[in-house]
C-alpha positions as a Markdown table, in Angstrom:
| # | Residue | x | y | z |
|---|---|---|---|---|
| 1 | Unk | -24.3 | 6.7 | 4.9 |
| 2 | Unk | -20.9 | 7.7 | 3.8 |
| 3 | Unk | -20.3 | 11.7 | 3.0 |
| 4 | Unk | -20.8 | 12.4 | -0.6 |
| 5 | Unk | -17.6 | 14.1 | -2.2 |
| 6 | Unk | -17.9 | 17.5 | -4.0 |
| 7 | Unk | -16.9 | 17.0 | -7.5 |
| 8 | Unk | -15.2 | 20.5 | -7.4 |
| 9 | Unk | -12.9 | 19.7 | -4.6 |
| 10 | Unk | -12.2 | 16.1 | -5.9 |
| 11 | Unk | -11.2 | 17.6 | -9.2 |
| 12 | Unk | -8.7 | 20.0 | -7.8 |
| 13 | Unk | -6.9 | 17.6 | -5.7 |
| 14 | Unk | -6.5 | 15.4 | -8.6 |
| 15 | Unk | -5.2 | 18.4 | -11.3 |
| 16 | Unk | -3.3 | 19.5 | -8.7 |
| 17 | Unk | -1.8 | 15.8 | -7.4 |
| 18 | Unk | -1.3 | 15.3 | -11.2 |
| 19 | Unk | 0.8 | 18.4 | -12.0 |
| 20 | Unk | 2.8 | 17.4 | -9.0 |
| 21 | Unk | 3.6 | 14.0 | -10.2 |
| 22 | Unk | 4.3 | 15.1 | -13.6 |
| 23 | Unk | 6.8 | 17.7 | -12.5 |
| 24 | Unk | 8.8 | 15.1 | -10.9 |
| 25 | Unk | 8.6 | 12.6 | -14.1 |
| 26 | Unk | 9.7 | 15.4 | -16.0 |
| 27 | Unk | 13.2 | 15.7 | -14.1 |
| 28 | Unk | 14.1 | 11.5 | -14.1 |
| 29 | Unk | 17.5 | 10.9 | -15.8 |
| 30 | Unk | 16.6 | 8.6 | -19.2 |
| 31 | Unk | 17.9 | 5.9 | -17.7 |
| 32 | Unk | 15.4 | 5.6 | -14.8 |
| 33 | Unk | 12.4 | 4.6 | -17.3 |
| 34 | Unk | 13.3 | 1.6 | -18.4 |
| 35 | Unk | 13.8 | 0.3 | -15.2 |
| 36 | Unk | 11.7 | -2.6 | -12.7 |
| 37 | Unk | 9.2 | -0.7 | -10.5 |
| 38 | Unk | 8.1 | -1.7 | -7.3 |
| 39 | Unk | 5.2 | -3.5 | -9.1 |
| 40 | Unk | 6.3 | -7.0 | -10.1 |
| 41 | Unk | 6.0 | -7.1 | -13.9 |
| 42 | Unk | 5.9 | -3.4 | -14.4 |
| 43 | Unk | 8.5 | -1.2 | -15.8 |
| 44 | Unk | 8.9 | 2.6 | -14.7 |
| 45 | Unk | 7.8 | 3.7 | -17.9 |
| 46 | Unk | 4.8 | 1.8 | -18.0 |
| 47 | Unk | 3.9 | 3.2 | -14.5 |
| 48 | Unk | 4.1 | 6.6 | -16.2 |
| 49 | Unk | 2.0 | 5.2 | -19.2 |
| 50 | Unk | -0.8 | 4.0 | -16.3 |
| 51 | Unk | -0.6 | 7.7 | -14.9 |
| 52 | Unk | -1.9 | 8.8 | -18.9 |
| 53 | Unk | -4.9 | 5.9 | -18.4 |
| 54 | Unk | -6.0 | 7.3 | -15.3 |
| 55 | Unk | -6.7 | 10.7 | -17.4 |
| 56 | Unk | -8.0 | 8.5 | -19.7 |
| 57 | Unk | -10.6 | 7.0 | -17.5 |
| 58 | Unk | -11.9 | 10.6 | -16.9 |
| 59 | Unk | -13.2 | 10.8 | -20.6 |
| 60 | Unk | -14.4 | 7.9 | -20.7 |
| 61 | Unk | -17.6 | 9.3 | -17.9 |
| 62 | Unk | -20.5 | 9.7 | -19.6 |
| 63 | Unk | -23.6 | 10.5 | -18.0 |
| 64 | Unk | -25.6 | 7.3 | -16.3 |
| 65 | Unk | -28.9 | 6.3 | -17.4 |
| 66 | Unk | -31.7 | 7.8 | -14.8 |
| 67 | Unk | -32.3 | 4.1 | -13.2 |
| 68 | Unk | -28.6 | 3.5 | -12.4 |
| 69 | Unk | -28.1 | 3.0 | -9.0 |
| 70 | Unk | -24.7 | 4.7 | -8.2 |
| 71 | Unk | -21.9 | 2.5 | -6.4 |
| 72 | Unk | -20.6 | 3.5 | -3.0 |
| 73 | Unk | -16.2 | 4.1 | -3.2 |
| 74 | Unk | -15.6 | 0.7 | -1.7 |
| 75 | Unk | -17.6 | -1.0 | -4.1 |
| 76 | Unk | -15.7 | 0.9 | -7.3 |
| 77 | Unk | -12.6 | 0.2 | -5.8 |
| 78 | Unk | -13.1 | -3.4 | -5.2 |
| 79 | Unk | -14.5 | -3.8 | -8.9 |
| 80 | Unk | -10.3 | -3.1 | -10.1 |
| 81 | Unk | -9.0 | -6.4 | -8.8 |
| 82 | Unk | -11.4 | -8.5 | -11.4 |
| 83 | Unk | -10.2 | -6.0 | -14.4 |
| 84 | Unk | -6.7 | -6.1 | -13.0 |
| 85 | Unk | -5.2 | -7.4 | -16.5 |
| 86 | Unk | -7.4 | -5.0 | -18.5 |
| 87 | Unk | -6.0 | -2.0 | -16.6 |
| 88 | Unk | -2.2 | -3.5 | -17.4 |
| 89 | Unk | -3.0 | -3.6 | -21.1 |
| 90 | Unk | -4.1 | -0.4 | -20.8 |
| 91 | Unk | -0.6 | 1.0 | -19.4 |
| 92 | Unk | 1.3 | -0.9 | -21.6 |
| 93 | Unk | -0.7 | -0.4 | -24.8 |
| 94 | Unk | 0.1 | 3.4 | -24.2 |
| 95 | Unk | 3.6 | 2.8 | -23.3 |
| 96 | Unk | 4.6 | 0.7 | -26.7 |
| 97 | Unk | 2.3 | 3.5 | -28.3 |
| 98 | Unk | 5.4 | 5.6 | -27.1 |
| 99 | Unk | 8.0 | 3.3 | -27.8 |
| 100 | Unk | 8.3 | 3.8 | -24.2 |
| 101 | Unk | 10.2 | 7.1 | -25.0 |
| 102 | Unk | 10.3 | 9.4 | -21.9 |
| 103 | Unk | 9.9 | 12.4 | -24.2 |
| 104 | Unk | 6.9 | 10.7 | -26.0 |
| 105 | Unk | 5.7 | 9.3 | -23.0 |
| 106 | Unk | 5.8 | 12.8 | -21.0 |
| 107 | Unk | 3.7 | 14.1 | -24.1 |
| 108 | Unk | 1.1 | 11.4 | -24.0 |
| 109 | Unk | 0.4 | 11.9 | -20.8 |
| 110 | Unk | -0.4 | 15.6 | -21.1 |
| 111 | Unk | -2.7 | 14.8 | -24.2 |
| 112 | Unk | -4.3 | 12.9 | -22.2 |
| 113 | Unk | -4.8 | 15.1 | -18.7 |
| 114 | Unk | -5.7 | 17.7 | -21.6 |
| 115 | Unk | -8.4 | 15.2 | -22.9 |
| 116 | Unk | -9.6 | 14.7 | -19.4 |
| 117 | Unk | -9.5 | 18.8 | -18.3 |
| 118 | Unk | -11.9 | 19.2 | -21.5 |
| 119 | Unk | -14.4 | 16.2 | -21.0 |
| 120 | Unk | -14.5 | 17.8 | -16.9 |
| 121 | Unk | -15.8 | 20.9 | -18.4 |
| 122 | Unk | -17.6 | 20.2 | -20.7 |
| 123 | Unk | -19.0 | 17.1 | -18.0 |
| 124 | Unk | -19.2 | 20.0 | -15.5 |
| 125 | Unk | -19.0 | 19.4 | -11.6 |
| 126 | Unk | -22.9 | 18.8 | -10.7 |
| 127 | Unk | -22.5 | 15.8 | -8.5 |
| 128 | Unk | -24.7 | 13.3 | -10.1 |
| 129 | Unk | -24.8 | 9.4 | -11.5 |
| 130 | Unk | -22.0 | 8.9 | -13.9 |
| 131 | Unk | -21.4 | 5.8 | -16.0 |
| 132 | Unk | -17.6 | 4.9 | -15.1 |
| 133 | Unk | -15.5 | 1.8 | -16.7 |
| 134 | Unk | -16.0 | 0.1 | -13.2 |
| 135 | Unk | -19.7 | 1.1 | -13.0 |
| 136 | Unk | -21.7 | 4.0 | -11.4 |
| 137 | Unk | -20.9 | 5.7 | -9.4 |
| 138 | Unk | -21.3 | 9.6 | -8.3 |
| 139 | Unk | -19.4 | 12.8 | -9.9 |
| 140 | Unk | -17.6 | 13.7 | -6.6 |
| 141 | Unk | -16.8 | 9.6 | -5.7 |
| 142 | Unk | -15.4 | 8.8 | -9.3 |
| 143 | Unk | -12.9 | 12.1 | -9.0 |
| 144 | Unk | -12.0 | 10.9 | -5.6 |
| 145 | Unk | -11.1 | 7.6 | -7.1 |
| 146 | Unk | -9.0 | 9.7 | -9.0 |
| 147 | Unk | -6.8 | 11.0 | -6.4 |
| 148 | Unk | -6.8 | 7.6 | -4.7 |
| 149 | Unk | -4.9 | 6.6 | -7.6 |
| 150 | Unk | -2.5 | 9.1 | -8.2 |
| 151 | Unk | -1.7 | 9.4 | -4.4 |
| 152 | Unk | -1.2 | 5.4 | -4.4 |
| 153 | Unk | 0.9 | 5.5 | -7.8 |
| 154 | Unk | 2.8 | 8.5 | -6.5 |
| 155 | Unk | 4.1 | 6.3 | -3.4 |
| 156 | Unk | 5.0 | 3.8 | -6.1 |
| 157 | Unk | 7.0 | 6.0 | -8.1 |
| 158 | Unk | 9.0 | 7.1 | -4.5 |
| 159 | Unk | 9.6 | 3.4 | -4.0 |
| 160 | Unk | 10.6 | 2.5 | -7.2 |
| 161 | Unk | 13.4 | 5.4 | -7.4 |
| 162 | Unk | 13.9 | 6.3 | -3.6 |
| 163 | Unk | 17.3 | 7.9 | -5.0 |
| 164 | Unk | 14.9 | 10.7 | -6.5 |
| 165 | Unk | 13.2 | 11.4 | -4.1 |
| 166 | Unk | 9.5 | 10.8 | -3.2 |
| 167 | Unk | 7.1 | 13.3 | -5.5 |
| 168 | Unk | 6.1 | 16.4 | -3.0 |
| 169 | Unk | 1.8 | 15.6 | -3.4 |
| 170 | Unk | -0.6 | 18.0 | -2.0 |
| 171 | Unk | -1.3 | 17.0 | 1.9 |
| 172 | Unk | -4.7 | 17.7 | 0.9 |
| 173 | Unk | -4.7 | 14.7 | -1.6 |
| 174 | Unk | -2.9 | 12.1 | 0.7 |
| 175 | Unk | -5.6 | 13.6 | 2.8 |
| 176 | Unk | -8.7 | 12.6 | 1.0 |
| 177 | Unk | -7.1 | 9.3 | -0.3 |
| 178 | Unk | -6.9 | 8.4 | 3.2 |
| 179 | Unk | -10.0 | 9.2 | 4.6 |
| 180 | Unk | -12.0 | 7.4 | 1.3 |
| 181 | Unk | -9.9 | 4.4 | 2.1 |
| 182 | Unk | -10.5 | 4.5 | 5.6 |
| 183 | Unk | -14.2 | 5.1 | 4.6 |
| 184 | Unk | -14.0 | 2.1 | 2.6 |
| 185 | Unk | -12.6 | 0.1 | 5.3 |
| 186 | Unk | -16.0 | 0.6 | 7.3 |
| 187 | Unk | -18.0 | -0.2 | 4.9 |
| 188 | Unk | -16.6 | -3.4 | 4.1 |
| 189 | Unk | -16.7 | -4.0 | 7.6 |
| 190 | Unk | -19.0 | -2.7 | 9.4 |
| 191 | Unk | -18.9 | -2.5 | 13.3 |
| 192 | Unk | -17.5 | -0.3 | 15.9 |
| 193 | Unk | -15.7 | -3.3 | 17.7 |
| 194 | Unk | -12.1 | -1.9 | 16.1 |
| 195 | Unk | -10.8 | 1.8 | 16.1 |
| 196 | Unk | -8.0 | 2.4 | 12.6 |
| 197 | Unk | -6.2 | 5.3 | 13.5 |
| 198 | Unk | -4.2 | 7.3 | 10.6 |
| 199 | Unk | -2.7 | 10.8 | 12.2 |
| 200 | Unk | -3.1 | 13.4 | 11.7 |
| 201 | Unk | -5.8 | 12.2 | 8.8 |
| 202 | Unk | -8.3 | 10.0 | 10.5 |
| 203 | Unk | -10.3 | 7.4 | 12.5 |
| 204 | Unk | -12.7 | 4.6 | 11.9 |
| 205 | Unk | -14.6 | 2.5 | 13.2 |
| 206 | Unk | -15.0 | -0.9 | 12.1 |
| 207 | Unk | -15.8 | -4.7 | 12.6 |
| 208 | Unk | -18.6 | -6.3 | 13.8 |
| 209 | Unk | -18.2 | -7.5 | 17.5 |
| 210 | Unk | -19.2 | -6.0 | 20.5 |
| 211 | Unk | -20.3 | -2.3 | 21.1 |
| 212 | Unk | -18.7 | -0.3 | 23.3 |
| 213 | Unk | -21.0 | 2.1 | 25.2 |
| 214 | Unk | -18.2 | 5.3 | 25.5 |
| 215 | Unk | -15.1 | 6.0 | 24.7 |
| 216 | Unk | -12.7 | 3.7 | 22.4 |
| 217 | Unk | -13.4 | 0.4 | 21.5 |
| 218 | Unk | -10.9 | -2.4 | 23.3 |
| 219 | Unk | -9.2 | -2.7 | 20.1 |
| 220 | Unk | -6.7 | -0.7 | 18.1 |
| 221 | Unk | -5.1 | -0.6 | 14.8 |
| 222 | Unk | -2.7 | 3.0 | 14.3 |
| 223 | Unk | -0.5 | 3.3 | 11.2 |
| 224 | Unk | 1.0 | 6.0 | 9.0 |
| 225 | Unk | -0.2 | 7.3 | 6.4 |
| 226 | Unk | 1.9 | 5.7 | 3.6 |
| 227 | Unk | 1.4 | 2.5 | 5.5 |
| 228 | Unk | -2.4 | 2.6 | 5.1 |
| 229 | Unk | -1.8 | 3.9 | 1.5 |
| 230 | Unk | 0.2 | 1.0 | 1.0 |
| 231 | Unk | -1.9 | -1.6 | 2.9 |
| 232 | Unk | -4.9 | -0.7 | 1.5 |
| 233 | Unk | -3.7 | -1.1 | -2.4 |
| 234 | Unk | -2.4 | -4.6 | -1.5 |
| 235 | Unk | 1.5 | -2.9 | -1.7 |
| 236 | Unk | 2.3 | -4.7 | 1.3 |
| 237 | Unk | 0.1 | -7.7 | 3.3 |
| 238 | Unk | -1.1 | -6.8 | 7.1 |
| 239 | Unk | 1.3 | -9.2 | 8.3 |
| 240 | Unk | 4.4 | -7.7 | 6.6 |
| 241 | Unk | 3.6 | -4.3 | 8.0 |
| 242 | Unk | 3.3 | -5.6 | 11.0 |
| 243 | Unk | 6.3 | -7.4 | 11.3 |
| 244 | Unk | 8.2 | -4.7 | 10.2 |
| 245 | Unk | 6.5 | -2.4 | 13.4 |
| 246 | Unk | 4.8 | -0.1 | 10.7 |
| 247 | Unk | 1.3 | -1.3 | 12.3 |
| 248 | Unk | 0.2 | -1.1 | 15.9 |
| 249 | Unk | -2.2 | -3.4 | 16.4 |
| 250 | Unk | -4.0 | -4.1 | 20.3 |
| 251 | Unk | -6.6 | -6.0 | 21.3 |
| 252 | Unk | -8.4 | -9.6 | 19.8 |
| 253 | Unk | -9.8 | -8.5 | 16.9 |
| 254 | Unk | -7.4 | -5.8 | 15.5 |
| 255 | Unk | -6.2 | -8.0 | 12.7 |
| 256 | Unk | -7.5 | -6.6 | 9.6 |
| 257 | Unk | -5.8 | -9.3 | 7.1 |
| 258 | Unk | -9.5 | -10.4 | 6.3 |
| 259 | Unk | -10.3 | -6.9 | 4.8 |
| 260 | Unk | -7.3 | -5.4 | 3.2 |
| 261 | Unk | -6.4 | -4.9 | 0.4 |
| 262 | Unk | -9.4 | -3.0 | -0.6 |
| 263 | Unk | -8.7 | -2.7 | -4.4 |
């Protein structure tokens, strides 16, 4: 059974992974907003708009009916694919709300983190069953959802505008947005035929195939952070990254293409 998160510590890395971003939005030139992002068919200012729905997302919790069952991570992540257009029209929605403005989107999303920083305490940080737009799903998981996104937007933004330099995020939420994806890895597959290295962050062990008795398994994957960030959102395909030699990958079943992307 996966490590539940503490609602407290999730909520910090995401206010504080959220300042950070927003910080670095503040000091684009105008003329950066308007242009393609990294994400086919998304603008930079309607990137920006999505970082004002994730804070949106965060009032929309309301407390989960006592016979909920609560979904694990890996099941709330994997529930975004299926409301992939829903989650666009959210962005944009906001974005056209703000004529796509940077001003006026800058201020919508700080009404919004505002909205969300009032719903948290009034919510408060008791890790229980929460009704989410994907589901239930635990306080502490749902908030850590929350940093997986702004840590996997936040490499979007740095790849969309590498001339401005990448956003400086909080090791601390790269951190956990590794570890829950990792996490989320083994429980979509399940095994301990295949050891995913991320240093200095993590391991896992994963795929079903046969046990080892000590040490580690004859099969390797080892990547960088951003890689895994990147591989697990479906930013880049497993055999891109390892083309390019951002993926070292040993032994017969250390391809991963059947599991990623995980959202």
């Amino acid at each position: 059974m996966a490590k539940r998160s503490d609602p407290g510590t999730a909520w910090s890395a995401y206010r504080e992974a959220h300042e950070e971003l927003r910080t670095w939005l503040d000091g684009l030139p105008d003329t950066a907003w308007p242009r393609q992002s990294c994400l086919p068919g998304w603008t930079v200012a309607e990137l920006a708009a999505h970082i004002a729905s994730v804070a949106d997302s965060v009032v929309a919790v309301k407390a989960a009916s006592r016979e909920s069952t609560a979904k694990s991570i890996g099941e709330y992540l994997a529930a975004y694919a299926p409301a992939a257009d829903v989650i666009a029209g959210r962005a944009r929605e906001a974005a056209e709300s703000a004529a796509h403005e940077p001003s006026a989107l800058l201020q919508t999303i700080d009404e919004r983190f505002a909205s969300a920083a009032e719903h948290v305490e009034e919510l408060g940080l008791r890790d229980r069953v929460v009704e989410g737009r994907r589901g239930p799903i635990r306080l502490g998981d749902f908030l850590l959802t929350r940093v997986i996104e702004i840590v996997v937007h936040g490499d979007d933004f740095a790849r969309s505008l590498p001339e401005s330099g990448a956003p400086r995020l909080p090791r601390a939420a790269s951190r956990m947005a590794v570890r829950a994806l990792l996490e989320a890895l083994a429980e979509r597959a399940p095994g301990r035929s295949v050891e995913v290295r991320v240093p200095p962050h993590a391991a896992v062990q994963c795929v079903e195939g046969p046990q080892h008795t000590r040490g580690t398994p004859a099969s390797v994957v080892e990547t960088d952070a951003a890689t895994w960030i990147r591989l697990a959102s479906g930013r880049v395909s497993w055999q891109e990254a390892v083309a390019e030699g951002h993926v070292s990958a040993s032994g017969e079943r250390a391809d991963l293409s059947a599991y990623v992307p995980l959202l």
